[in-house]
C-alpha positions as CSV (number, residue, x, y, z in Angstrom):
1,X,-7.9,66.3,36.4
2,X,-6.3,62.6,36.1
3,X,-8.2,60.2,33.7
4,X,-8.7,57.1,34.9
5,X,-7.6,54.7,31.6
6,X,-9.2,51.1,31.3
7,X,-6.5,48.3,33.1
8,X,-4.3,46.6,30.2
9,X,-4.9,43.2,29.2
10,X,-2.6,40.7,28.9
11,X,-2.1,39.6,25.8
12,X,-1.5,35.6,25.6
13,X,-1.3,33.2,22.7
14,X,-4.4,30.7,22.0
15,X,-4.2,27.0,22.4
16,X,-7.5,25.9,20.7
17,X,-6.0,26.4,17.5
18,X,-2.4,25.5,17.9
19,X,-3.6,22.0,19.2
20,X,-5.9,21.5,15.9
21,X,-3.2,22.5,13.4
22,X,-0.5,19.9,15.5
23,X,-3.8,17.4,15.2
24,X,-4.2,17.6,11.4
25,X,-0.1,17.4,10.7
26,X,-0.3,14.4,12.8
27,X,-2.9,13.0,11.0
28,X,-1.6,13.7,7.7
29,X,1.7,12.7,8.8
30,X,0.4,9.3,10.1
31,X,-1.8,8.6,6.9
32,X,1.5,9.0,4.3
33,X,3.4,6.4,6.8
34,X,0.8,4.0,6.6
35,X,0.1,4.7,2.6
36,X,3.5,4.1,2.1
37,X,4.8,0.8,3.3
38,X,1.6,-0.8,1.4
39,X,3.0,0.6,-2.1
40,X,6.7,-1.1,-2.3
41,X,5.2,-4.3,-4.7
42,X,3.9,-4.2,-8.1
43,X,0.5,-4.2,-8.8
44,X,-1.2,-7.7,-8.6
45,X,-4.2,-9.0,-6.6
46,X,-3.9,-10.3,-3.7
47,X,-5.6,-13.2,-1.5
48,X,-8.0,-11.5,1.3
49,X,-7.1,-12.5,4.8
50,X,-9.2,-11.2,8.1
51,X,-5.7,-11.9,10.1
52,X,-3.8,-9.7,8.0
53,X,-1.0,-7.4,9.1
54,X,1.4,-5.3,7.5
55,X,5.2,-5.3,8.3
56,X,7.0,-2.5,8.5
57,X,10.3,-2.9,8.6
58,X,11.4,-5.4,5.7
59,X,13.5,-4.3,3.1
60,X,13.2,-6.6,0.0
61,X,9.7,-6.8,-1.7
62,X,9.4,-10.2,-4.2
63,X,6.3,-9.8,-6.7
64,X,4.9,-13.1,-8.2
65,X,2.5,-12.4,-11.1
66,X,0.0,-14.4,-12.7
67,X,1.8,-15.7,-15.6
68,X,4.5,-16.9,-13.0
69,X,6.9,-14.0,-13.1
70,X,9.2,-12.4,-10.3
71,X,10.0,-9.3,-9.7
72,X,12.7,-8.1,-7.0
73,X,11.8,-4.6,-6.1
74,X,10.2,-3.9,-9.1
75,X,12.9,-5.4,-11.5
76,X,12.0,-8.3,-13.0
77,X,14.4,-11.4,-12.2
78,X,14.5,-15.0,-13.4
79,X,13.3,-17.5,-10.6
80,X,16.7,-18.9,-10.8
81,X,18.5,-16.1,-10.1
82,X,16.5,-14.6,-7.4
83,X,18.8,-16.3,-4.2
84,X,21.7,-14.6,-5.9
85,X,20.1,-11.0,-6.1
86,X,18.4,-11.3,-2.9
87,X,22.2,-12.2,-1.4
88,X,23.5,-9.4,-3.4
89,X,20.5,-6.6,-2.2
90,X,20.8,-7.5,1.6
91,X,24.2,-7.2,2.3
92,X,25.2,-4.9,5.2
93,X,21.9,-4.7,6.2
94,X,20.6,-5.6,9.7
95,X,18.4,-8.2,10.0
96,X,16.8,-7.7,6.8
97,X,13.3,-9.5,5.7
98,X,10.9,-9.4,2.7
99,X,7.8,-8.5,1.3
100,X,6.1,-11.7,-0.4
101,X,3.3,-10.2,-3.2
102,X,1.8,-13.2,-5.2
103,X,-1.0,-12.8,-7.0
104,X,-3.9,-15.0,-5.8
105,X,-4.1,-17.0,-8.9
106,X,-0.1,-18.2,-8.7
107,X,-0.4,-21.7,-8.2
108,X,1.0,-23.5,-5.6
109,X,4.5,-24.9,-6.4
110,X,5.1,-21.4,-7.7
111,X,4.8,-19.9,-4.5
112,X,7.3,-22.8,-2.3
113,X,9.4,-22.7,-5.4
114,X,10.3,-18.9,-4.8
115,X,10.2,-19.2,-0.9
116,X,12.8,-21.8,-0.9
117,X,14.7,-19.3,-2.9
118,X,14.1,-16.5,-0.7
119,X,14.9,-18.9,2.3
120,X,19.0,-20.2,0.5
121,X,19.4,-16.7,0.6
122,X,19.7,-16.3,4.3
123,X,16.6,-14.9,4.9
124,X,14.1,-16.0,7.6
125,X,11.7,-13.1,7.7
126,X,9.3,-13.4,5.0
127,X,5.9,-11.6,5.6
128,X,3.7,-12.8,2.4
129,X,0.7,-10.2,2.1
130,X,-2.8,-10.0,1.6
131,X,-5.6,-7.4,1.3
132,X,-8.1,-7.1,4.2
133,X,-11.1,-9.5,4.4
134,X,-14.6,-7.2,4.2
């Protein structure tokens, strides 16, 4: 007598699943992008702006504080030597721009005093930031 034994399945990989793990790395993936390009300055606080956009491919960040200090990348530099070490930090690079942070309080002067230093340096592409009107 010949048994008659149920027809095999296939067996096949789900989809459902694959696609929502790919979903959350590209989310989290995204997220760390976006988190990063906002923390290159030091901490100061900035104006509010409804227009404001963040750059992504600058290389230099300046940092004017309140009491009318700069910082280059994080190192603090005299106003008066800033066009030298901006010169100095963006050779051999293409096309390179910076990240303006002043503190909403800096007055002014301050502010065209380093952006004239910023622009003897050779460098056109200045993005000066803000945070994002509510």
């Amino acid at each position: 007598m010949k048994v008659a034994l149920p027809a095999r399945r296939k067996s096949r990989i789900e989809m459902i699943p694959l696609m929502d793990v790919m979903f959350l790395l590209l989310v989290v993936f995204v997220y760390s992008m976006f988190s990063m390009a906002v923390h290159r300055g030091l901490p100061v606080v900035l104006p509010a702006s409804a227009a404001a956009e963040i750059e992504k491919h600058m290389v230099l960040s300046v940092t004017m504080q309140r009491d009318g200090s700069v910082c280059l990348d994080k190192e603090p530099v005299r106003v008066d030597d800033l066009t030298q070490a901006l010169i100095s930090r963006s050779e051999g690079q293409d096309n390179p721009g910076v990240l303006l942070f002043a503190d909403k309080d800096v007055s002014y002067q301050d502010l065209f005093r380093v952006l004239d230093r910023i622009r003897r340096a050779g460098l056109p592409r200045i993005s000066l930031q803000a945070e994002e009107a509510e």
